[in-house]
SETORMAR-344291 format. One line per 4 residues: number of its first residue (from 0); their letters; for each residue y, z, x of C-alpha. Coordinates in Angstrom, 1 decimal. Layout:
! SETORMAR-344291
NUM> a> Y Z X | ...
This chain:
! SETORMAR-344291
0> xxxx> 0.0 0.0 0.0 | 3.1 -1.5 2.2 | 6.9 -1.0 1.2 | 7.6 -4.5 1.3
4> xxxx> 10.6 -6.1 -0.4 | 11.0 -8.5 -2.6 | 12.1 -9.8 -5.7 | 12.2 -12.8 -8.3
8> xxxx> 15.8 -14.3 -7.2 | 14.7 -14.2 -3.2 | 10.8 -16.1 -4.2 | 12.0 -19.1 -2.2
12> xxxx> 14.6 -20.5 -4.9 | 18.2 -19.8 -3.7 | 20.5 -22.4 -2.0 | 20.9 -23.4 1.4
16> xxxx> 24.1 -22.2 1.2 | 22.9 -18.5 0.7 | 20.8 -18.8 3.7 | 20.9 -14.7 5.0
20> xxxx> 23.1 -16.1 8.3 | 25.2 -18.6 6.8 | 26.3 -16.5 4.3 | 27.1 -13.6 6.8
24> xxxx> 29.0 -15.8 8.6 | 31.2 -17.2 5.4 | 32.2 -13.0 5.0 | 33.7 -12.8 7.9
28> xxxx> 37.6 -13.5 7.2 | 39.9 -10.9 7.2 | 40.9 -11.6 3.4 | 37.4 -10.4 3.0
32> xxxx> 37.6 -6.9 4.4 | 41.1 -6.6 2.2 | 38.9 -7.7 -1.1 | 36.2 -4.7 -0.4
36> xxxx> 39.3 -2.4 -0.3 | 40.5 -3.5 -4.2 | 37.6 -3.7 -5.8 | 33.9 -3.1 -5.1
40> xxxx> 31.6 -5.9 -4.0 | 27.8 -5.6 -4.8 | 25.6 -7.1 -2.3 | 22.4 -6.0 -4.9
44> xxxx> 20.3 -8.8 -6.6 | 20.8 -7.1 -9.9 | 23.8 -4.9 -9.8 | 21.6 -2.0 -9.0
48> xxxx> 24.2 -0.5 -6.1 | 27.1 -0.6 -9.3 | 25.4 1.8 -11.3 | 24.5 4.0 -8.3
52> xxxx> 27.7 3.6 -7.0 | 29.0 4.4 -10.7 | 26.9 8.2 -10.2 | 27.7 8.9 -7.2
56> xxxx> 31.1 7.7 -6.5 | 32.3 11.4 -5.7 | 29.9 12.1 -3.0 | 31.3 11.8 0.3
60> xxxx> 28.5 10.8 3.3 | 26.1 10.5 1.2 | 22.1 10.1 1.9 | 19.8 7.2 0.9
64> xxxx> 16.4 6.7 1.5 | 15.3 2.4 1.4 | 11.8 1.6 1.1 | 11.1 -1.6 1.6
68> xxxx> 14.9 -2.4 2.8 | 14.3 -5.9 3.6 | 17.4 -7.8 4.8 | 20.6 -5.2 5.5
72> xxxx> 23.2 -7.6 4.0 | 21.9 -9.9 1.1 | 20.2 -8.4 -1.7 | 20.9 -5.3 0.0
76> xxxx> 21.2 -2.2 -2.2 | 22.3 0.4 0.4 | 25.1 -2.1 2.3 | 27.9 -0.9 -0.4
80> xxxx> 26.9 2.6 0.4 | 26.7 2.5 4.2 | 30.0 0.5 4.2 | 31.6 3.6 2.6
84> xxxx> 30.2 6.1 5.5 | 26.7 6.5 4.0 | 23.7 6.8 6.6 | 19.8 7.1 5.4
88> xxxx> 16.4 6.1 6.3 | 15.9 2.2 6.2 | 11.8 1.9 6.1 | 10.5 -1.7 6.6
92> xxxx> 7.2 -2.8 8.1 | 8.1 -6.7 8.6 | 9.3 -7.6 12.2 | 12.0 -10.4 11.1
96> xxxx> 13.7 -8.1 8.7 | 13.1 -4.7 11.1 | 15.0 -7.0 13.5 | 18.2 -7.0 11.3
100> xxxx> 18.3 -3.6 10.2 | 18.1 -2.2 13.9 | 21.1 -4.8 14.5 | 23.1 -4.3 11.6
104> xxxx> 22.8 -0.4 10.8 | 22.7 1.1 14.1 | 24.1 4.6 12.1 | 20.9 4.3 10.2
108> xxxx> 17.2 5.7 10.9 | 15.4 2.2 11.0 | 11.5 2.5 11.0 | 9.1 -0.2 11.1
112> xxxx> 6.1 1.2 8.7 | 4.8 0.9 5.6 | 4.8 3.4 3.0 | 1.3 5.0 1.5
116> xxxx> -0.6 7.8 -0.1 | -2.1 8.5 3.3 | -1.5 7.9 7.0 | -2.9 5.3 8.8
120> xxxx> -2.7 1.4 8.6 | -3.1 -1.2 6.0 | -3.6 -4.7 5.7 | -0.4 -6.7 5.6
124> xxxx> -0.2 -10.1 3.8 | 3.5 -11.1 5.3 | 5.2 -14.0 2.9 | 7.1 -15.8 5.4
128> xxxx> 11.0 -16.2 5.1 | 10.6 -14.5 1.8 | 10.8 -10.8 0.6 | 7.9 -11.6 -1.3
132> xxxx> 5.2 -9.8 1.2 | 2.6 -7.4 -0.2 | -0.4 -5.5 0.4 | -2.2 -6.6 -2.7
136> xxxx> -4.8 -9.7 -2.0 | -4.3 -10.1 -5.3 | -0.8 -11.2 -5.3 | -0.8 -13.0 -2.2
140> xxxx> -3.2 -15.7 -3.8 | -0.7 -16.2 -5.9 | 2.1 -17.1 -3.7 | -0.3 -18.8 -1.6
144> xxxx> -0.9 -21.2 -4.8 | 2.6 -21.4 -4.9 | 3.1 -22.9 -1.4 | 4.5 -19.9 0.4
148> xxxx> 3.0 -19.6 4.0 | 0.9 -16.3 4.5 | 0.4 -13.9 7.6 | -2.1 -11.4 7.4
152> xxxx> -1.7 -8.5 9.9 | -2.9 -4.9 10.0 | 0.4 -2.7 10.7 | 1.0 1.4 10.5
156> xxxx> 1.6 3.6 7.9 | 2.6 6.8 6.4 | 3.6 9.6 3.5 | 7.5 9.6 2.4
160> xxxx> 6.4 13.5 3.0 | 5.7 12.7 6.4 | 8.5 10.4 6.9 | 10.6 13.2 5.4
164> xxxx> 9.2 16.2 7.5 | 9.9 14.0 10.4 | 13.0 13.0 10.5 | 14.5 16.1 8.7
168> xxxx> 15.4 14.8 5.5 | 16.7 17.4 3.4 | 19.3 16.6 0.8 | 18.7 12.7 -0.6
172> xxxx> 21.3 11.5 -2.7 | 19.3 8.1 -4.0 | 15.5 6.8 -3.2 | 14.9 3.4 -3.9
176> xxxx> 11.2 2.2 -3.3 | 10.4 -2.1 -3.9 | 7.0 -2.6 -2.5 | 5.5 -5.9 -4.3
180> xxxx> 2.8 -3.7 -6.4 | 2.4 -0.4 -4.0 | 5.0 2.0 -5.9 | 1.8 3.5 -7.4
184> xxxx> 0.6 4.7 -3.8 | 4.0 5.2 -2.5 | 4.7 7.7 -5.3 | 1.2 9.3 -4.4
188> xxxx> 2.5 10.0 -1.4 | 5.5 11.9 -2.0 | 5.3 15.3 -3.5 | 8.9 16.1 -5.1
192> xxxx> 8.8 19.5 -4.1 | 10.6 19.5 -0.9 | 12.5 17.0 -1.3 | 14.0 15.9 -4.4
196> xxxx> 16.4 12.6 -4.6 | 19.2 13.4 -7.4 | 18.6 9.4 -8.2 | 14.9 7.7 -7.9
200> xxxx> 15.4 3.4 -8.5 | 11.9 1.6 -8.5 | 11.1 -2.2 -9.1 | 9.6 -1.8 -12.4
204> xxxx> 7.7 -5.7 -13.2 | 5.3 -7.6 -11.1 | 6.5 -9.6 -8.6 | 8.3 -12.5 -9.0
208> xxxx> 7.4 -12.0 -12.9 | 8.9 -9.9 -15.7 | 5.9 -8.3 -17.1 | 6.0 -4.4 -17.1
212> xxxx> 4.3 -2.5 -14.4 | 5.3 0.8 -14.7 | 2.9 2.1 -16.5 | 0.2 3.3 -13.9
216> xxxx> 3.1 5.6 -11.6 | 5.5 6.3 -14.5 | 4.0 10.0 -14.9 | 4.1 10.7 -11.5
220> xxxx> 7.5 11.0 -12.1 | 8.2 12.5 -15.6 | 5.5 15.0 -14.4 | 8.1 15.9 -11.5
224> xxxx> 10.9 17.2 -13.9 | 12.4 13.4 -13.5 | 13.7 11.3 -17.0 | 13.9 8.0 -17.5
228> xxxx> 17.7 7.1 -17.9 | 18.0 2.8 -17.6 | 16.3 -0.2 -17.1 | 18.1 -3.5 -15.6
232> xxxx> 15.4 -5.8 -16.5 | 13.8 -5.4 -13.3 | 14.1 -1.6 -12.2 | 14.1 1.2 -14.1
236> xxxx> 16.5 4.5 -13.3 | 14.6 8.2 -13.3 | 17.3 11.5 -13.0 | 16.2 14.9 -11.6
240> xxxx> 16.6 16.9 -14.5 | 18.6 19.1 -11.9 | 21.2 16.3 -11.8 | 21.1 15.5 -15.6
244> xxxx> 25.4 15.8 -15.1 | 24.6 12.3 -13.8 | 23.0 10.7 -17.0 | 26.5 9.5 -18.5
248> xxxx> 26.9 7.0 -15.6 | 23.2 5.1 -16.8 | 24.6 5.2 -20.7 | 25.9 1.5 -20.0
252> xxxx> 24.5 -1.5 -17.9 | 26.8 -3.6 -15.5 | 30.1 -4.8 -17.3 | 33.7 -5.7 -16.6
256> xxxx> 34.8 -2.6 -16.1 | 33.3 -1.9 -13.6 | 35.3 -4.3 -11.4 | 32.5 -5.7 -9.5
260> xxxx> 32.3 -8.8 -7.8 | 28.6 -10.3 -6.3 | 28.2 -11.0 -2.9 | 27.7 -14.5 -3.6
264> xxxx> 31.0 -14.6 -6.0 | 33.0 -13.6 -3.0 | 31.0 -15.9 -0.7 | 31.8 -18.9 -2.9
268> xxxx> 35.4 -18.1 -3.4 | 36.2 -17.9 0.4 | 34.5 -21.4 1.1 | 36.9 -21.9 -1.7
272> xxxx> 40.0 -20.9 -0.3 | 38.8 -22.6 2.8 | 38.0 -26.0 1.9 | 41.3 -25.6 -0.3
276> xxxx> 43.0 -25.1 3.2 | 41.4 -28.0 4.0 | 42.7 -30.3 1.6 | 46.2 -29.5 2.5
280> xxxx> 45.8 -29.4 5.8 | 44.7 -33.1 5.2 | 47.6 -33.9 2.6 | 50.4 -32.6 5.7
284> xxxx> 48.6 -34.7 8.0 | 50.5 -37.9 7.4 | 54.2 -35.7 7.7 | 52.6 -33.9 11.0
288> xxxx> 51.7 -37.6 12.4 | 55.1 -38.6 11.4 | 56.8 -35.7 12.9 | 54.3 -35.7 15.8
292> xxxx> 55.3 -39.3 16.5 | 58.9 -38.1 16.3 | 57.8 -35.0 18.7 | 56.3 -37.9 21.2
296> xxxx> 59.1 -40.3 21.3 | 61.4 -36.7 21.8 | 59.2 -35.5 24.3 | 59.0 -39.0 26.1
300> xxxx> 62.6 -39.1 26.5 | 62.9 -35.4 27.5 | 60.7 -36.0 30.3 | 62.1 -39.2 31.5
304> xxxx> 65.5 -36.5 31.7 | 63.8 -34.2 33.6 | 62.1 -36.9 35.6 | 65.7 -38.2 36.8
308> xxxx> 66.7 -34.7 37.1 | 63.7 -33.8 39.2 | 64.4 -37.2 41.7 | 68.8 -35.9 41.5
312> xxxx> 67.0 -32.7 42.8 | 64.6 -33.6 45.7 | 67.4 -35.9 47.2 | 69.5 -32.4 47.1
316> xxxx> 66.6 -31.1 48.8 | 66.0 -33.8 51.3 | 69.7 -33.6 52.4 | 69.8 -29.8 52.5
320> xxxx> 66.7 -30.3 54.3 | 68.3 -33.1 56.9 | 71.3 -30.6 56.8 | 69.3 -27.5 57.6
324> xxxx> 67.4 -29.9 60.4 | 71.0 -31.1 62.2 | 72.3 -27.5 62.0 | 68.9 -25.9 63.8
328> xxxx> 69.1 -28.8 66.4 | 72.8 -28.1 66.8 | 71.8 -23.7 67.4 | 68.6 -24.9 69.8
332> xxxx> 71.3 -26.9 72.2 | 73.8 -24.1 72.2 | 70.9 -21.6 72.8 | 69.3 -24.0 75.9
336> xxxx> 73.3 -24.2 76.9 | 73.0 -20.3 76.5 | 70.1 -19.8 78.5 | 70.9 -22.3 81.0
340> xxxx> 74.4 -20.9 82.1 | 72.5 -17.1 82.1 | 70.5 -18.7 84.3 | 72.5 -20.1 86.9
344> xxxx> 74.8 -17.0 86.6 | 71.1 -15.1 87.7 | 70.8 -17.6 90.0 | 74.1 -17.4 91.7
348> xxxx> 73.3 -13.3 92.0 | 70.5 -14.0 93.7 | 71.8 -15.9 95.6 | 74.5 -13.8 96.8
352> xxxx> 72.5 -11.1 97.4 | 69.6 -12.7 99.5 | 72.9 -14.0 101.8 | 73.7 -10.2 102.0
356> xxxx> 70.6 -9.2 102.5 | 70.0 -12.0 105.6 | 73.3 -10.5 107.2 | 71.7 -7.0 107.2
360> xxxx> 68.8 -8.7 108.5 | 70.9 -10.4 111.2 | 72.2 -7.3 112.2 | 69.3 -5.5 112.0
364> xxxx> 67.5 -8.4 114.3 | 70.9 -7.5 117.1 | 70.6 -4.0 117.2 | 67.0 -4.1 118.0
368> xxxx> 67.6 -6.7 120.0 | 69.7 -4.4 122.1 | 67.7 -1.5 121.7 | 65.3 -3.6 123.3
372> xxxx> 67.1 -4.5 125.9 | 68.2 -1.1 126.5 | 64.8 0.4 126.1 | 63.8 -2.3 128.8
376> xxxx> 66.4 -1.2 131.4 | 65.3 2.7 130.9 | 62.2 1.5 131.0 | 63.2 -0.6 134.9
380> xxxx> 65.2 2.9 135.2 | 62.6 5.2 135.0 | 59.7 2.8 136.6 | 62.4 2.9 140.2
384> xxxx> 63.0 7.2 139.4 | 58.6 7.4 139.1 | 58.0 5.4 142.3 | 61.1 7.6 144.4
388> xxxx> 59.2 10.8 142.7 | 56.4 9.0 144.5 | 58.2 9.2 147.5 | 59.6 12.7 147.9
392> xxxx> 56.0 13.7 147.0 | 55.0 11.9 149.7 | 57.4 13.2 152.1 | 57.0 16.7 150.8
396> xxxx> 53.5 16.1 151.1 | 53.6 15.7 154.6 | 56.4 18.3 154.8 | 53.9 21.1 153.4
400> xxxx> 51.3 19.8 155.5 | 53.1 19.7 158.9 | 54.4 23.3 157.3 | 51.1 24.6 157.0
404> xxxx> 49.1 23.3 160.2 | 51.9 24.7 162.0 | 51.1 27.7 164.9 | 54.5 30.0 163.6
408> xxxx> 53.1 29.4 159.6 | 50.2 30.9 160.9 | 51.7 33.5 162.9 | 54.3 34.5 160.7
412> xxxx> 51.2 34.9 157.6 | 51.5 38.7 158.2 | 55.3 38.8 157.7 | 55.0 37.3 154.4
416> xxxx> 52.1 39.1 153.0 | 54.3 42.4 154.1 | 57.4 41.2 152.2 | 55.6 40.5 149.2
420> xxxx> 54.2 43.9 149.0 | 57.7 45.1 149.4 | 59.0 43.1 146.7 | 56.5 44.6 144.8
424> xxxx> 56.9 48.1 145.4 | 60.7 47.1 144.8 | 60.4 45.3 141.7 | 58.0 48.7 140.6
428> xxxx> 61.0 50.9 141.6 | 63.1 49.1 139.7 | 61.2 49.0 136.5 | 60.8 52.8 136.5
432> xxxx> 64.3 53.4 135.3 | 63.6 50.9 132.9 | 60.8 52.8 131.3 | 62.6 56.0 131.1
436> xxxx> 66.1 54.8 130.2 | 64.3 51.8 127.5 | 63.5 54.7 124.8 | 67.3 56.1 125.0
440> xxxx> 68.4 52.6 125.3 | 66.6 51.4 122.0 | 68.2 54.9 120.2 | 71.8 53.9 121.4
444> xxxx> 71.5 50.0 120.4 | 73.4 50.1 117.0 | 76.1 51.9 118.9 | 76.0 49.2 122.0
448> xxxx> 76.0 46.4 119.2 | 79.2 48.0 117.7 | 80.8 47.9 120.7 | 80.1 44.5 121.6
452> xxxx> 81.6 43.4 118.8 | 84.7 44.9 120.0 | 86.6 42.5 122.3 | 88.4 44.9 124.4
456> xxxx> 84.8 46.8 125.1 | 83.8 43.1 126.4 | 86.5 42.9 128.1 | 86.4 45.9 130.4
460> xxxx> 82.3 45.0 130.9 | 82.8 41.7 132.1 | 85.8 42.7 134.4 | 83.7 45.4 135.8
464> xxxx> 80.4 43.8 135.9 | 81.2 40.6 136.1 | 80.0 37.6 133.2 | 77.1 36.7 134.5
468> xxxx> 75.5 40.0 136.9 | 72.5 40.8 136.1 | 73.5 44.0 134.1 | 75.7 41.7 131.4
472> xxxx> 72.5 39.2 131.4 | 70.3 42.3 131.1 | 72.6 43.5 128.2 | 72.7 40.4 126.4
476> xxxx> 69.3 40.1 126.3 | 68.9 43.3 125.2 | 70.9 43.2 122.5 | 71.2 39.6 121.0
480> xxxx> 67.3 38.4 123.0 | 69.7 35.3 124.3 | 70.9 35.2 128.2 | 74.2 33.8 128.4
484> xxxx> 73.5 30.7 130.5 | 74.7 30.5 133.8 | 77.9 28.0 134.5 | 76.6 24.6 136.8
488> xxxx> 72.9 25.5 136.8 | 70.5 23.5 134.7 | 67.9 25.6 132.6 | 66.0 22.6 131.4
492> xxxx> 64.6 21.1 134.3 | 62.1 18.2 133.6 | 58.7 19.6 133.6 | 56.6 18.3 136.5
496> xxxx> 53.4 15.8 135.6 | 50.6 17.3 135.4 | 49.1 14.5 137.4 | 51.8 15.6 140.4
500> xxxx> 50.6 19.4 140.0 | 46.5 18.4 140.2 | 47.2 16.7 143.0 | 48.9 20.0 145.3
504> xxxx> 45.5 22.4 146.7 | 46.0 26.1 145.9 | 47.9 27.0 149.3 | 50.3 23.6 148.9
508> xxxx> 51.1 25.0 145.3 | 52.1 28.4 146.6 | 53.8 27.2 149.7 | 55.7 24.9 147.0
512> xxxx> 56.5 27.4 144.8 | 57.5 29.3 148.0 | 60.2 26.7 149.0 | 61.5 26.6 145.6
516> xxxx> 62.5 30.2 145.4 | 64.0 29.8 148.7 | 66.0 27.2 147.7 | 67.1 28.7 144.3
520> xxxx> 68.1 31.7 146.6 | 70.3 29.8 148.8 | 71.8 28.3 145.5 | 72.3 31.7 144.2
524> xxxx> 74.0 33.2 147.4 | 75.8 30.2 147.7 | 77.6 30.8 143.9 | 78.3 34.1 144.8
528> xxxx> 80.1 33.3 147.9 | 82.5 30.8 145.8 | 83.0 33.1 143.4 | 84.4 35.8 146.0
């Protein structure tokens, strides 16, 4: 027992123009949507959504529940309702119209079962393009022998209690049940206790026929606290007696005041307004080619204007271009004129300062030129003073040796040796007043440096003493560690080679040194004497 649709007007004998897709897409206008606001449009095959609608107009969100819903536009008795915020369960177990529902009522709970007095599954006998399909073998003959094309297939089923208990249906406003001959076994199914529908709307005749088949479910209904309020001719109206407040709305079938207009009635008057556009679109065709012709010729002369006026205004470019040309040639000259007098001015700097720099060169080149020349003279100089060193140390050479192989050097070796122990002892004598006075001496310096920063204390010390005695020498020494030096006598003397000194034995280096002091004597004594 399948909830299939299906009904007399849909058994293969409409139009083409009420094909399911065509005549969705002849609604579509926005004049449409504005009609739906003004008056109410029924998209039922037989009005049944007006008398529902007539009950329940004052519910707000209401709940349906479709079985069998077949297509969710054309012969559609929940469409009205869902358009006006209503939701429900849409229960269809045929995969073509399945397809629509899940498309077109995406608010909805769309199943894809059919409805039974038991779960399970069921034979199918699927009338295609039609809403004629059924589970009865039966009634599938017959549309067979009427030339409808037949698919049997075995598809799942279930209980409206079921259904109910699993989607949570609690409150159910209207039921509507068209299932080709199952109603019996739908009803079966469906215990009234939990749920209650305020409305219940069955497909009372056979299909496609208007014999009476109500007869074998009606009491399982009236049994259910439900009364029979209406029958359209096709389905007849039941009331929960809980609703019975309701029963006024049934007391009168369709009419003209309800103001209604079919699906189909507002179909056909839009393609009638359209083709009506249509025709005088057609009739203002010869004033639009008229006027278009006019537009042409307007526009052809308007472009030839802005032609000209685009040629008058590339010329201007082409000279402003030419102009803009001459004008950078004219700043690239000045610039290369620029860059050309910088550059000999640069030049001309240079080249003054490489001629300075060649006479500091120049003069350079001279002075070393004469610093060699003078180096090369000292250098003549000193190579004449080396070879008379050479010389003297060759005659002194001889001198020392003569000296020393001599028979009074030898005699006289005692003499010396005795006056160099004297010196000694002397030079000891003299220290020891040194020593004793150095301690007093070293107390008393501040005092002696006070007073020889006094000029007249200098004064009387060099007039006594003399400058340069060996107590004013001693003195300075002392007190400032800088002997004055003495007047004519030369206390740098060049420092002998060392190649001269190697080349003197031990005895020739002390009988040197020997004839030095002697001579530094004489020197001494012979100051002295001058100075007296």
């Amino acid at each position: 027992m399948v909830a299939a649709n299906g009904s007399p007007a849909t058994g293969g004998s409409l139009p083409k123009f009420w094909d399911n897709d065509q005549l969705a897409a002849s609604l579509r206008p926005r004049g449409f949507r504005t009609m739906i606001q003004s008056l109410f449009v029924s998209y039922a095959q037989n009005g049944e959504d007006v008398l529902l609608w007539r009950a329940l107009k004052d519910v707000q969100r209401g709940y349906y529940v479709d079985v069998g819903a077949q297509d969710p536009v054309v012969d559609s008795v929940t469409k009205a309702f869902y358009e006006r915020g209503w939701n429900g369960v849409n229960i269809e177990p045929v995969a073509q119209w399945y397809d629509r529902l899940v498309q077109d009522r995406p608010h909805d709970i769309n199943l894809r079962l059919a409805v039974s007095n038991r779960p399970g599954s069921i034979r199918l006998f699927e009338v295609e393009g039609s809403g004629l399909s059924t589970s009865d073998p039966e009634f599938a003959r017959r549309h067979e022998a009427e030339g409808h094309t037949l698919h049997e297939q075995v598809v799942e089923c279930a209980t409206l209690d079921q259904i109910c208990a699993d989607n949570a249906v609690r409150t159910v406003h209207f039921l509507k049940i068209d299932c080709e001959g199952a109603e019996k076994s739908v009803l079966e199914g469906f215990s009234l206790s939990e749920v209650r529908p305020w409305i219940i709307v069955i497909e009372a005749t056979e299909p496609n026929s208007p014999r009476p088949a109500w007869q074998d479910w009606e009491h399982l209904l009236t049994g259910q606290a439900y009364r029979f309020v209406f029958f359209d001719g096709l389905n007849r109206y039941y009331l929960a007696n809980e609703h019975v407040e309701l029963a006024p709305a049934f007391d009168a079938p369709v009419n003209v005041f309800d103001n209604v207009r079919k699906l189909s009635e507002v179909g056909a008057q839009e393609l009638i307004e359209r083709q009506q556009s249509e025709i005088d679109a057609l009739k203002g065709a010869a004033a639009v080619a008229t006027l278009q012709a006019e537009l042409g010729a307007a526009k052809t002369e308007r472009n030839a204007a802005a032609a000209d006026r685009d040629a008058a205004l590339a010329e201007r470019d082409a000279v402003a271009a030419e102009r803009d040309a001459v004008a950078a040639d004219r700043d690239a000259v000045l610039a290369d004129r620029d860059a050309v007098n910088a550059a000999r001015h640069a030049i001309a700097v240079e080249h003054d300062r490489v001629i300075d720099e060649c006479n500091v060169l120049t003069a350079e080149r001279d002075a070393l030129a004469a610093e060699r020349n003078d180096l090369r003279a000292s250098y003549s100089a000193l190579q004449q003073e080396g070879a008379e060193c050479k010389r003297e140390l060759g005659r002194l050479e001889k001198s020392l040796t003569e000296l020393l192989s001599s028979h009074s050097w030898r005699v006289t070796a005692p003499l010396r040796a005795c006056s160099r122990a004297v010196h000694r002892i002397r030079r000891g004598v003299r220290r020891v007043p040194y020593l004793v006075l150095r301690p007093f001496a070293h107390g008393a310096k501040p005092m002696l440096l006070w007073l020889a920063h006094r000029p007249a204390a200098r004064k009387l010390v060099i007039r006594v003493f003399g400058r340069h005695s060996k107590l004013v020498n001693t003195a300075r020494l002392f007190l400032t560690s800088a002997p004055m030096p003495t007047p004519g006598v030369e206390h740098n003397p060049a420092p002998k080679s060392v190649s001269e000194e190697n080349s003197l034995s031990a005895r020739g280096r002390d009988a040197l040194l020997t004839l030095e002091g002697m001579r530094t004597k004489t020197k001494g004594e012979s100051q002295r004497a001058s100075r007296t």
